[in-house]
RODO-2510 file (C-alpha; in nm, 4 decimals, decimal comma):
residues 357
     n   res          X          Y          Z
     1     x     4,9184    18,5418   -11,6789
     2     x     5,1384    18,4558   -11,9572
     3     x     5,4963    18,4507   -11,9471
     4     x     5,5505    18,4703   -12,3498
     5     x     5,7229    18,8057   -12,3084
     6     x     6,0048    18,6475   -12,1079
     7     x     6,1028    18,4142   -12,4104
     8     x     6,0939    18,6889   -12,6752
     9     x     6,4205    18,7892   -12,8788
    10     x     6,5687    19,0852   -12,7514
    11     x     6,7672    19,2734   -13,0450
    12     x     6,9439    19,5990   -12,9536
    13     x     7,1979    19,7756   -13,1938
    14     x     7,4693    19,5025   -13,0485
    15     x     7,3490    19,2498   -12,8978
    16     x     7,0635    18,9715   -13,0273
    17     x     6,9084    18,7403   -12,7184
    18     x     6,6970    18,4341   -12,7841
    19     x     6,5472    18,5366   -12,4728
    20     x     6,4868    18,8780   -12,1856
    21     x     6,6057    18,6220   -11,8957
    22     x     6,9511    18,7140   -11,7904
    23     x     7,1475    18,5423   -11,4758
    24     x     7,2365    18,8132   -11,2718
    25     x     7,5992    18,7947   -11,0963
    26     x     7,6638    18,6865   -10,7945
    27     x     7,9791    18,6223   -10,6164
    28     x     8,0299    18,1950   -10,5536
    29     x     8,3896    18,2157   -10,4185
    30     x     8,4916    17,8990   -10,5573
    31     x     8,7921    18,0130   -10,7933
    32     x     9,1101    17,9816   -10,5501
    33     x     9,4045    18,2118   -10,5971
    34     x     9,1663    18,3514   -10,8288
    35     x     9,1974    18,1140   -11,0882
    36     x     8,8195    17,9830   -11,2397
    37     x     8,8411    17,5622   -11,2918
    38     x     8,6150    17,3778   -11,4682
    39     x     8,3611    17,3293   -11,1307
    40     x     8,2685    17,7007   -11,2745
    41     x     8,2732    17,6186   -11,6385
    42     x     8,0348    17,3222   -11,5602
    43     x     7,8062    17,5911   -11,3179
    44     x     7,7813    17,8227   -11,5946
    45     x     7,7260    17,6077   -11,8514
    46     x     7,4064    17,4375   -11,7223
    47     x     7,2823    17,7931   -11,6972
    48     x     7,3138    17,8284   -12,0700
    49     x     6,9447    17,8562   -12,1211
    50     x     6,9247    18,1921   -12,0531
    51     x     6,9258    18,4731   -12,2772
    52     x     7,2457    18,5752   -12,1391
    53     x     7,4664    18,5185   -11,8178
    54     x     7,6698    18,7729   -11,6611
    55     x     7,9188    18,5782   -11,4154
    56     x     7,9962    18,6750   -11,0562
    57     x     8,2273    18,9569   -11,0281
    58     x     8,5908    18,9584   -11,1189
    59     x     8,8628    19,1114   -11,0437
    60     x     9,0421    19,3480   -11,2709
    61     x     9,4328    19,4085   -11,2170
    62     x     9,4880    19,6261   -10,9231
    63     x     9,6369    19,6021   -10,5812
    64     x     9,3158    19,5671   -10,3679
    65     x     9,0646    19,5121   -10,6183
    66     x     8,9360    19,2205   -10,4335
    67     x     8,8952    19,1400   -10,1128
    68     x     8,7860    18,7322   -10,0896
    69     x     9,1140    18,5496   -10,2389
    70     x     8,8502    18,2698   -10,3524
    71     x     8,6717    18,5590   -10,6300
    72     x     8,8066    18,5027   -10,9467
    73     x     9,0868    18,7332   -11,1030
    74     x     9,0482    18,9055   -11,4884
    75     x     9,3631    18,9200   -11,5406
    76     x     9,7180    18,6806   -11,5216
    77     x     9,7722    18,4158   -11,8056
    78     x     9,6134    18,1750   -11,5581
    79     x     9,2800    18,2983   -11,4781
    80     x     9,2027    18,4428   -11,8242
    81     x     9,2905    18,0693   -11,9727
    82     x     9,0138    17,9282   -11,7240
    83     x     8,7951    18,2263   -11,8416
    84     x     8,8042    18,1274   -12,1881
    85     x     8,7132    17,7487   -12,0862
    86     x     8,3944    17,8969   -11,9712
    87     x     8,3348    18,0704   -12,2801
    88     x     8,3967    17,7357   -12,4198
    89     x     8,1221    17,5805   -12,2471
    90     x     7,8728    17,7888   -12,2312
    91     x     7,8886    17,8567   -12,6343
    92     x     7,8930    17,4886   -12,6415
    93     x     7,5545    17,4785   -12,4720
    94     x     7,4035    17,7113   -12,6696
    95     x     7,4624    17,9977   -12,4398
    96     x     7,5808    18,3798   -12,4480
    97     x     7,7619    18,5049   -12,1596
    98     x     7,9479    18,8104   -12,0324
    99     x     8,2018    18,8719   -11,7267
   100     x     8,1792    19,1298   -11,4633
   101     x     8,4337    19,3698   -11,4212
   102     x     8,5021    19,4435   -11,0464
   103     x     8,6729    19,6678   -10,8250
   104     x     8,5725    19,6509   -10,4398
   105     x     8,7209    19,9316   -10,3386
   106     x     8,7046    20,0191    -9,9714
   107     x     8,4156    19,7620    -9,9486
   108     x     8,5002    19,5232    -9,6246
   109     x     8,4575    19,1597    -9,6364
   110     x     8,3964    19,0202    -9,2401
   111     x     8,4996    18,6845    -9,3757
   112     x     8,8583    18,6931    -9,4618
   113     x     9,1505    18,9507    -9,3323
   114     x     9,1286    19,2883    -9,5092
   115     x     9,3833    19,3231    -9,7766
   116     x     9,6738    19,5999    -9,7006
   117     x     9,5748    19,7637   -10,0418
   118     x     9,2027    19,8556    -9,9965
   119     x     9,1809    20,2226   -10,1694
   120     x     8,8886    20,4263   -10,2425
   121     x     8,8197    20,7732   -10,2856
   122     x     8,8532    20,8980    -9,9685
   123     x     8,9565    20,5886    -9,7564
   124     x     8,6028    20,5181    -9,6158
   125     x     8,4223    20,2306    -9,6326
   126     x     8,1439    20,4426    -9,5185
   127     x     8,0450    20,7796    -9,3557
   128     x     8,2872    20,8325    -9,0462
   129     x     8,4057    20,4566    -9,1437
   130     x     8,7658    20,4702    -9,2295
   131     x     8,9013    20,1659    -9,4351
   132     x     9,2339    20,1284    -9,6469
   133     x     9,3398    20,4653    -9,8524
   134     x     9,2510    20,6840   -10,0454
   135     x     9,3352    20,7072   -10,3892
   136     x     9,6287    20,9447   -10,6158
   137     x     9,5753    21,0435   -10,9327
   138     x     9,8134    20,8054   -11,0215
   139     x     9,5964    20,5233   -10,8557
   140     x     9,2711    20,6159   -11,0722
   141     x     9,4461    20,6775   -11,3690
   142     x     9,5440    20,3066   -11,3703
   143     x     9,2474    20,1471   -11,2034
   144     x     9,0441    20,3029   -11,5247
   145     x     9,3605    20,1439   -11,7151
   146     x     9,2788    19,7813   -11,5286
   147     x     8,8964    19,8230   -11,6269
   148     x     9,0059    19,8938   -11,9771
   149     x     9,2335    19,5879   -12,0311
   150     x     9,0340    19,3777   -11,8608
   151     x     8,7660    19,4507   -12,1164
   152     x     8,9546    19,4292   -12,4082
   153     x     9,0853    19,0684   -12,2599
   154     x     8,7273    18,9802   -12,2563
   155     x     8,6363    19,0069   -12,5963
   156     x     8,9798    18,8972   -12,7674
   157     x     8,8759    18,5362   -12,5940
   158     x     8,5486    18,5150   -12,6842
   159     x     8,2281    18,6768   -12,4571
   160     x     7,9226    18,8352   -12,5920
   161     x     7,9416    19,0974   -12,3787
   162     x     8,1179    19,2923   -12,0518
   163     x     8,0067    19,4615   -11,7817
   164     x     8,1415    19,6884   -11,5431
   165     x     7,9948    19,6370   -11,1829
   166     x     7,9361    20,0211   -11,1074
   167     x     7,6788    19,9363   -10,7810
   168     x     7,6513    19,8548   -10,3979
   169     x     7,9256    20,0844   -10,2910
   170     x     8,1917    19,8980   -10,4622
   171     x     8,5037    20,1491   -10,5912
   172     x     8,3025    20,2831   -10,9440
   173     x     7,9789    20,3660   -10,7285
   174     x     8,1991    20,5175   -10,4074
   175     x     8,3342    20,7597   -10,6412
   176     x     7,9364    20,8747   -10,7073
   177     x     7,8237    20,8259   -10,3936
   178     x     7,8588    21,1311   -10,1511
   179     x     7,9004    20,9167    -9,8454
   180     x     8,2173    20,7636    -9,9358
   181     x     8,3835    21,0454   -10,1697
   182     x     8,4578    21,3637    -9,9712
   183     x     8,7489    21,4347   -10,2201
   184     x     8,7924    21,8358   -10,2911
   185     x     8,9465    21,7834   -10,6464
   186     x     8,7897    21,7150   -10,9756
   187     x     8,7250    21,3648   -10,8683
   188     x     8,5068    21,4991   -10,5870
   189     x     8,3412    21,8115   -10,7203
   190     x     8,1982    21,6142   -10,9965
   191     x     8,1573    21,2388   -10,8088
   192     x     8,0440    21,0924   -11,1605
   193     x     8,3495    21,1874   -11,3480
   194     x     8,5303    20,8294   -11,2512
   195     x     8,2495    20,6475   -11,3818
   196     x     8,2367    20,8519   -11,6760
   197     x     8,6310    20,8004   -11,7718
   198     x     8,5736    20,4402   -11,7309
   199     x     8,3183    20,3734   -11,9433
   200     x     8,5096    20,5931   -12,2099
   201     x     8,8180    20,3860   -12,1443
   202     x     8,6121    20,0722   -12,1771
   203     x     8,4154    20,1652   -12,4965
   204     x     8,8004    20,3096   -12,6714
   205     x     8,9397    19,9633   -12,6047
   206     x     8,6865    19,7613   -12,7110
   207     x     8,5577    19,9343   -13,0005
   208     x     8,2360    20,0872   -13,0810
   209     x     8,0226    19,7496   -13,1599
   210     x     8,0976    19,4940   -12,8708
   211     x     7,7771    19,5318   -12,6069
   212     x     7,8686    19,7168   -12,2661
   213     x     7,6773    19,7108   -11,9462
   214     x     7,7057    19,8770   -11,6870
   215     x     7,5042    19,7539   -11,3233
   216     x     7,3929    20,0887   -11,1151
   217     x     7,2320    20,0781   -10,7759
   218     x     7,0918    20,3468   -10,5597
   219     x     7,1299    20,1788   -10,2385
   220     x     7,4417    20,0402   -10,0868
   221     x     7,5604    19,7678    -9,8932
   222     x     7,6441    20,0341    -9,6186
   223     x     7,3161    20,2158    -9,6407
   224     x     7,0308    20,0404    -9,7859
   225     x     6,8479    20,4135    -9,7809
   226     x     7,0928    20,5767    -9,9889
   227     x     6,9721    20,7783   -10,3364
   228     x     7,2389    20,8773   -10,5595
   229     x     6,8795    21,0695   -10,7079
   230     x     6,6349    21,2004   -10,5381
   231     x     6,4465    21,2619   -10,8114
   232     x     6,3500    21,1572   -11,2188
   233     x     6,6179    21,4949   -11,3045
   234     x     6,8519    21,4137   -11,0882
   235     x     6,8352    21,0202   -11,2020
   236     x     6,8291    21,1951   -11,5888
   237     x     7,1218    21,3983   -11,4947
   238     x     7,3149    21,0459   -11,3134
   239     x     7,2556    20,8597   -11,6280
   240     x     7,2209    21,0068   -11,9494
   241     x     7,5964    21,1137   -11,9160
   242     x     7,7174    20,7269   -11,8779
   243     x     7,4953    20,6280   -12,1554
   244     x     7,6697    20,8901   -12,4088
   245     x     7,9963    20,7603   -12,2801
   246     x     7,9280    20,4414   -12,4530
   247     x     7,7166    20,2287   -12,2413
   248     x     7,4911    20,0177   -12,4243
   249     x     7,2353    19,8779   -12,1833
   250     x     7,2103    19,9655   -11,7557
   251     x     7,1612    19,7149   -11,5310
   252     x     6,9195    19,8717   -11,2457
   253     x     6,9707    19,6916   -10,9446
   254     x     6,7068    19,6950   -10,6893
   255     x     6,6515    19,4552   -10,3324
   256     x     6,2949    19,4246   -10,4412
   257     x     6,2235    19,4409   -10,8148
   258     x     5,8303    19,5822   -10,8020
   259     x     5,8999    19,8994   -10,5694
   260     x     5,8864    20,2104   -10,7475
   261     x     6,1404    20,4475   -10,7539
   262     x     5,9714    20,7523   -10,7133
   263     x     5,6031    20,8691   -10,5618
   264     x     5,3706    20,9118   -10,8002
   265     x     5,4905    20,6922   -11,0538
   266     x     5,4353    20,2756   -11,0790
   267     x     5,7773    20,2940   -11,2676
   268     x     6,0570    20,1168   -11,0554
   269     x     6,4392    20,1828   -11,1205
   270     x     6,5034    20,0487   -11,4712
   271     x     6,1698    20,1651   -11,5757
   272     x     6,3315    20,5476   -11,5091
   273     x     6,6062    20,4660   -11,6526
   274     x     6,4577    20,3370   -11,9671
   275     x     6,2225    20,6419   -11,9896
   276     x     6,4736    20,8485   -11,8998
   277     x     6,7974    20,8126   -12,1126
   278     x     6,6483    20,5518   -12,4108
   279     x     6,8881    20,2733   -12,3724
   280     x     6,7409    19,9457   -12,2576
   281     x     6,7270    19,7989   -11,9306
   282     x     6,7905    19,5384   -11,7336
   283     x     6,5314    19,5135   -11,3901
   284     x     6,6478    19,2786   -11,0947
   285     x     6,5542    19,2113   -10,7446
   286     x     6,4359    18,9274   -10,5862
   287     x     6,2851    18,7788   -10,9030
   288     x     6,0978    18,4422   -10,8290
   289     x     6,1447    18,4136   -10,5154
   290     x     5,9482    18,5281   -10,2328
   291     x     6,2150    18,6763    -9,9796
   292     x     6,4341    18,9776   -10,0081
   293     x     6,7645    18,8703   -10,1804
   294     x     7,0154    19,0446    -9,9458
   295     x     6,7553    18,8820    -9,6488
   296     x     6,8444    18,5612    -9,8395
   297     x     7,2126    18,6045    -9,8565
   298     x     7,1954    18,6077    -9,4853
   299     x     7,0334    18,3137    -9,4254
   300     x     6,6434    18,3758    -9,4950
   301     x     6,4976    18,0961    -9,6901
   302     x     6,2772    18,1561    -9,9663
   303     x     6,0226    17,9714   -10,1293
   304     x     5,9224    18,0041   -10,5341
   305     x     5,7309    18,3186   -10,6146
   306     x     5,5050    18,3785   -10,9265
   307     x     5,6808    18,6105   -11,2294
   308     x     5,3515    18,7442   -11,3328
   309     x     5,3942    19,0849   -11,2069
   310     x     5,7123    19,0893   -11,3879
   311     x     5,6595    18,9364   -11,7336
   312     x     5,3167    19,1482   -11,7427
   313     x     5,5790    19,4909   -11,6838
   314     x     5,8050    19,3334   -11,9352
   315     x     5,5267    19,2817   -12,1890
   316     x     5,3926    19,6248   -12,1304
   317     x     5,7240    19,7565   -12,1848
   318     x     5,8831    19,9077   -11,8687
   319     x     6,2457    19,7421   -11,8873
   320     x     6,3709    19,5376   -12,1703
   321     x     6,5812    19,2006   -11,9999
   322     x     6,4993    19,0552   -11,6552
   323     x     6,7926    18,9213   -11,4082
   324     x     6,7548    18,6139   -11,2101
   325     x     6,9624    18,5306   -10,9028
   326     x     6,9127    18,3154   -10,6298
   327     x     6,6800    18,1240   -10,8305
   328     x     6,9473    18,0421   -11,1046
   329     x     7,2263    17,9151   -10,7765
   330     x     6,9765    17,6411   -10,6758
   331     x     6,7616    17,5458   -10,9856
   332     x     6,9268    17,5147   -11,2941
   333     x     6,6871    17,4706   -11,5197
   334     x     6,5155    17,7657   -11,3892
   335     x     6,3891    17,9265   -11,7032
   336     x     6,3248    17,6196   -11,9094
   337     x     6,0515    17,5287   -11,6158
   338     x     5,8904    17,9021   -11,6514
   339     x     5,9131    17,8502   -12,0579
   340     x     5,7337    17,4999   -11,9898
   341     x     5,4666    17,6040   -11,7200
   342     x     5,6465    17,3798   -11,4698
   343     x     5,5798    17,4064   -11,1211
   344     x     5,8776    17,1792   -10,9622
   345     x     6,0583    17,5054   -10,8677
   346     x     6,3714    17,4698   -10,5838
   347     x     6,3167    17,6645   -10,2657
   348     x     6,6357    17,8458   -10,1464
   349     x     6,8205    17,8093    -9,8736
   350     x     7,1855    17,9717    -9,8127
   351     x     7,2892    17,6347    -9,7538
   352     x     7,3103    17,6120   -10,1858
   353     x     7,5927    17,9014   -10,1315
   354     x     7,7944    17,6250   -10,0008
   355     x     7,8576    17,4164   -10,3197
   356     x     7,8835    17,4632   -10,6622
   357     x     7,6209    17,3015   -10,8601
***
């Protein structure tokens, strides 16, 4: 099977790609006191030949928005000078590249000592799983305010794009997901209205022409079952909202790229999506590799997997861009070896997660 449709142009109204391959973001924890140095300019860099990266989550400027002091910050004269050293060098090699914006929320990290400041929308980390605070008005007003600088920051020094990280029960998703938002105000009767004011506050400060993305998940790191939609209306209902708020292309996160979403239909997440609301899509999930990423995470090798089933959906149409993780941490050159038929792919092992390479 050919994989020519992975090393097509992709032209929206905003955004031209020389290529659908984009490295998805995952967290590396190798920016202390939240400050990126050039160990992640260099990593990012030699990732340039994709069509576009989209860095690990950072953090955007709010008491408790992260919870590993070793994720980078989006904000402080410090962190945003390293951030536009990576802009630096990945426009130097060729490459296009966009940060994610992040807010944990009540999300727990078993690694390091929860921070005093974890807030969500109802203080849960999960159902019946009390962690940190929950929110004021006050509190949401300026955590949309933090998402909105943050973006603006990001295009005065230089990306191609931003995206908001709006999936696996961090803060944007545990204001749509019923498990972790049992608020009885308007920010609980209608669970997608925090989304909703973000991107609006995103798209007003960064005008109506710089590309936005926003990654969506229907399962959660605290329930790998949960559906924000049950069904294609209910998805339609979800997403077309967000996408006349001003986002430009939705990032469908899945743990396993080729399931589909709903019986009856081949079509997985971002194929719905697409269908659905009009605006291009991005599919990921365990893309190259043959073990479950979140499997992986936790210590599951994985050996190279063929991207025929994927490049054929591509080709034929179903999503637009295709994100690459675990892959991209231990190999690289990654897509340059699909573009040239190579077969000296890099296994992965969580032992990669230790280093920064």
């Amino acid at each position: 099977m050919s994989t020519d449709a992975l090393f097509q142009p992709f032209h929206s109204r905003n955004l031209t790609l020389p290529n659908r391959i984009v490295m998805a973001p995952m967290t590396r924890s190798f920016s202390p006191g939240g400050i990126p140095g050039a160990n992640v300019a260099d990593y990012y860099a030699r990732r340039a030949g994709v069509g576009l990266i989209v860095t690990e989550g950072t953090v955007v400027n709010r008491p408790g928005a992260a919870n590993d002091p070793n994720v980078p910050h989006f904000h402080g004269e410090d962190a945003l000078a390293g951030w536009a050293r990576v802009v630096e060098a990945v426009h130097a090699a060729g490459g296009r590249i966009a940060p994610q914006l992040w807010h944990v929320g009540s999300a727990i990290n078993r690694g390091v000592t929860p921070p005093a400041e974890a807030e969500s929308p109802s203080g849960l980390f999960k159902p019946e799983r009390p962690h940190g605070r929950a929110m004021t008005d006050a509190d949401i007003a300026d955590a949309i305010a933090a998402f909105a600088q943050a973006a603006a920051d990001a295009k005065r020094i230089g990306f191609d794009a931003v995206e908001l990280h709006g999936a696996h029960g961090y803060l944007i998703d545990q204001f749509q997901w019923s498990g972790t938002n049992i608020r009885e105000d308007q920010w609980g009767t209608e669970r997608g209205r925090f989304a909703r004011e973000v991107v609006a506050a995103v798209r007003a400060a960064i005008g109506p022409d710089f590309p936005l993305i926003l990654r969506l998940s229907q399962w959660k790191q605290q329930d790998y079952g949960a559906k924000l939609a049950d069904t294609p209306a209910a998805m339609e209902a979800w997403l077309t909202p967000l996408v006349d708020a001003g986002v430009d292309i939705l990032h469908c996160s899945q743990r396993r790229f080729w399931e589909p979403e709903y019986e009856g239909s081949p079509l997985n997440f971002a194929g719905w999506a697409k269908k659905l609301t009009g605006a291009p899509t991005i599919t990921v999930g365990s893309v190259g590799l043959t073990g479950e990423f979140i499997a992986g995470f936790a210590g599951e090798a994985s050996a190279p997997a063929p991207i025929d089933d994927v490049a054929k959906r591509l080709e034929d149409g179903e999503f637009d861009l295709v994100a690459v993780g675990r892959a991209l941490i231990v190999d690289p050159d990654w897509a340059e070896k699909v573009r040239d038929q190579r077969t000296d792919f890099t296994p992965f092992d969580r032992a990669a997660l230790g280093e920064l390479v």
